[in-house]
N, C-alpha and C positions, 0 to 999 in steps of 0.2 A: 348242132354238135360243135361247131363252129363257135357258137354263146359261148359253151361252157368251157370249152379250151381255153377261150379268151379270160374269162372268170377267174379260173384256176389260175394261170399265169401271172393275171394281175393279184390275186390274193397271194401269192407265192413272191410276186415281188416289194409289197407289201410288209410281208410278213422280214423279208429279208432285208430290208430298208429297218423296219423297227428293231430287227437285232442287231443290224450295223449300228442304227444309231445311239442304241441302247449299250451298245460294247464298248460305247468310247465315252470320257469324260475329260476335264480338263483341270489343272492344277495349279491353284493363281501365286504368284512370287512370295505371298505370303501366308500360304497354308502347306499343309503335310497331311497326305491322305494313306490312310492305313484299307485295303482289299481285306474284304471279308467273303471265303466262298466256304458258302454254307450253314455259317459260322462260326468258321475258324478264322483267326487272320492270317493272310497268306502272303501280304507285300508292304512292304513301307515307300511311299511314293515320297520324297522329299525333295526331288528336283521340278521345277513348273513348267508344264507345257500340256501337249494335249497326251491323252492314255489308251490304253487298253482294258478292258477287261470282259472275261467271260459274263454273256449276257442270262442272266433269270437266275444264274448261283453264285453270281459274284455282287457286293455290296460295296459301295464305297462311304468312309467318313471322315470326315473332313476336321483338323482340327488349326487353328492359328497359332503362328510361328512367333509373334506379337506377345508383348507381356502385358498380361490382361489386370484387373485393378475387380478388387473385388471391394465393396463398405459394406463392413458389417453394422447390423442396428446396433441403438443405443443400450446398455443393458446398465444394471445396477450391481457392483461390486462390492462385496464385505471385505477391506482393509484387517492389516494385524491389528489393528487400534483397534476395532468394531463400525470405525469409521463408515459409508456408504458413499460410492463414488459413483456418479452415471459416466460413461467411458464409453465414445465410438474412436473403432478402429476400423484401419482400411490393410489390403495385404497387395501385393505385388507379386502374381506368378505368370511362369509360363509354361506351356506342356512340353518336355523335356525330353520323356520315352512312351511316345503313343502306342503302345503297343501295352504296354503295362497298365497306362491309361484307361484305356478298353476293355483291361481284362477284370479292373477295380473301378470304375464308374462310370468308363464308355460317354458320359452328357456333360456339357459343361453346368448344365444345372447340378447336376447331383455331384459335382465337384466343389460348387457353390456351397452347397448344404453341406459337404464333406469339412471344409477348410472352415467354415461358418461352427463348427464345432469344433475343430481343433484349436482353432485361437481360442474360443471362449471358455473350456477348457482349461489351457493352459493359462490363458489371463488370470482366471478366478485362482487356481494354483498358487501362478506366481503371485500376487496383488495379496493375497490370503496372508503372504510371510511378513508384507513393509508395511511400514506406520507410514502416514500421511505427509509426515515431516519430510520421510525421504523420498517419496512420490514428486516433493516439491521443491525438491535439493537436487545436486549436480548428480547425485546419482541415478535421477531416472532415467537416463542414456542406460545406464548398466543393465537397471529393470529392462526395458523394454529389448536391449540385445539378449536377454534369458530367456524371453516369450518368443522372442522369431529364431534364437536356437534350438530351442523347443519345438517348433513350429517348422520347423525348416528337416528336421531328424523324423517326425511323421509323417510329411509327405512325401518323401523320397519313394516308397514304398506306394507310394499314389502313381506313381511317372511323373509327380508334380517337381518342378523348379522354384524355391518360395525367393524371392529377391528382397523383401523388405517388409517389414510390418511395424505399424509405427500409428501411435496415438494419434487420433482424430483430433478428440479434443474429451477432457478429461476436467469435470466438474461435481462441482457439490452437488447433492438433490436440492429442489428448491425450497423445501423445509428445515434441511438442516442449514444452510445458507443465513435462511431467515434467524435461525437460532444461534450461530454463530456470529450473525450480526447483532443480533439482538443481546447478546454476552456481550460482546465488544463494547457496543452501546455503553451498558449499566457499568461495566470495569472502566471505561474512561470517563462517564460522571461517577462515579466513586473516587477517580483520582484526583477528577479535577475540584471536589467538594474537600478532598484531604490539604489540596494546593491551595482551595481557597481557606482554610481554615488553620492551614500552617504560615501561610501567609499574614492574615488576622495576629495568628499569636506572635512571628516576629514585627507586626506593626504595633503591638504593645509593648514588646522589648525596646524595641528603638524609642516608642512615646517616655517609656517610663525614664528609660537613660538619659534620654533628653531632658526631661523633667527633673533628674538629679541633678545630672551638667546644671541646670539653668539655676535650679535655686542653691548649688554649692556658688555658681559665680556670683549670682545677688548678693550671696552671703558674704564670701569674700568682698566685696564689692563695697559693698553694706559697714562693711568693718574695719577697710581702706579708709573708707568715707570719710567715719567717726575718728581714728585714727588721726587723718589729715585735719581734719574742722577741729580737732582738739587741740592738736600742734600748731594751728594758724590763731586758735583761740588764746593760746598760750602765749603765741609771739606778740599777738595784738595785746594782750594783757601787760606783756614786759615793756611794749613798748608804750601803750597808755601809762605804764608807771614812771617810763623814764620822763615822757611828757610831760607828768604829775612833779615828777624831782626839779625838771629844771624850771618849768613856769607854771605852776599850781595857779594862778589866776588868770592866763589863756585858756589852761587846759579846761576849768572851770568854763568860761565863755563857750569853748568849742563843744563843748556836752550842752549847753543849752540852746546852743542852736542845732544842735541836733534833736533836742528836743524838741525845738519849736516847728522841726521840718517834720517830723513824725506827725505832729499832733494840730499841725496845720492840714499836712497832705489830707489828712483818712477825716478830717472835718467838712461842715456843709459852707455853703458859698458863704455864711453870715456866722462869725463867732462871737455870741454875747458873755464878756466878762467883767468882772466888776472893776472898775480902775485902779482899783490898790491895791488887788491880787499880785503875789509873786511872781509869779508868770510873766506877767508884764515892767518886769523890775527891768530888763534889761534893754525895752524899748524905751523906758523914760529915763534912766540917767546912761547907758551906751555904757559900753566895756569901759574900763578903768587904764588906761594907759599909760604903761613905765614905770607903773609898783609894783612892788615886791611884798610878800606876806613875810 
């Protein structure tokens, strides 16, 4: 009898141990715990330390006071152009009003999934209106504040706080890339074959100009020449005649030994002539000196 008093007693204290221990929990400096009895919620626990609660119809759940960082994958966007952008984005929230929380998604998972739509969503919206150009211009600050005001106005209504959402990183698909480069390619050897061929055509302008310049100065040059060689022809003519007026039998002499320097120079080492040739008049009797014709 004795047993079973002892049995009972200890099952009894037991049993009151598990609901002591089970009635209390504790609340770390950086969570907020919302009681749930029965499943209603019935307390918002926002100060930390240890708690209370009724044990086997009281629930507790815990959520972080932390601003939590969500990345969403990478997906592929249609631009106003037609354009196609692959674009990951990350978001920045934090549970705000756990109690609303609870009563709209209760999990951080299905919060994850929740917010996982509403950006992508509203990306494709916003991203749908701007061409590529502004995507890549000073105005994508403005885009991307239109998507987290956006973004920010639907989840209020979550108990969610959104603090920031902001492009991951935002690029071409890798075939349009390819095709973008490969345009660029063919447009700058297209230009560079125009450069080299406008090039060409002003190296024939300048050949040809040059080629005028050069034979206008030949010409002129050419006509200077005969000009001057006629004019020194001419002085030398006046002056062989005055030579001729005043001593016609030097002048004579000095023309034959001009002659005989010509027709000696362009001769071979041995010149055979007859001796009574005229030619040689002037080595056998010598210049005539101090007559007059």
């Amino acid at each position: 009898m004795k047993s079973k008093v002892r049995i009972a007693i200890s099952t009894l204290a037991l049993i009151v141990l598990w609901n002591l221990g089970s009635s209390l929990y504790t609340v770390g400096e950086m969570q907020q715990a919302l009681v749930v009895r029965m499943g209603a919620p019935v307390d918002l626990i926002t100060t930390p330390g240890l708690k209370f609660k009724f044990p086997m119809i009281d629930t507790v759940s815990y959520y972080d006071t932390r601003l939590l960082t969500l990345a969403l994958p990478s997906e592929q966007v249609i631009l106003g152009d037609q354009k196609r952008l692959e674009v990951e984005t990350y978001v920045r929230f934090r549970i705000a009003e756990p109690l609303r929380f609870y009563q709209s998604l209760r999990t951080i998972d299905q919060a994850n999934a929740q917010l996982t739509q509403l950006v992508s969503s509203s990306l494709r919206r916003e991203l749908g209106q701007v061409m590529l150009k502004s995507l890549l211009s000073a105005e994508r600050p403005k885009i991307v504040d239109h998507i987290q005001k956006e973004v920010v106005e639907k989840a209020k209504s979550l108990g969610i706080e959104i603090t920031e959402v902001r492009f991951h990183r935002a690029d071409l698909p890798f075939e349009t890339s390819q095709a973008i480069y490969d345009r660029m390619k063919s447009e700058r050897q297209r230009e560079a074959k125009e450069l080299r061929a406008q090039g060409f055509e002003w190296a024939q302008q300048i050949q040809a100009k040059a080629d005028r310049e050069r034979a206008v100065l030949i010409s002129d040059a050419q006509r200077q020449s005969k000009i001057t060689h006629g004019e020194a022809d001419a002085k030398a003519n006046q002056i062989f005649a005055q030579a001729f007026g005043k001593d016609p039998q030097f002048y004579k002499f000095y023309r034959t030994q001009q002659t005989y320097r010509r027709a000696l120079a362009e001769s071979a080492p041995t010149l055979v002539l007859s001796p009574d040739t005229a030619f040689l008049k002037e080595f056998k009797t010598g210049p005539l000196v101090g007559t007059r014709p």
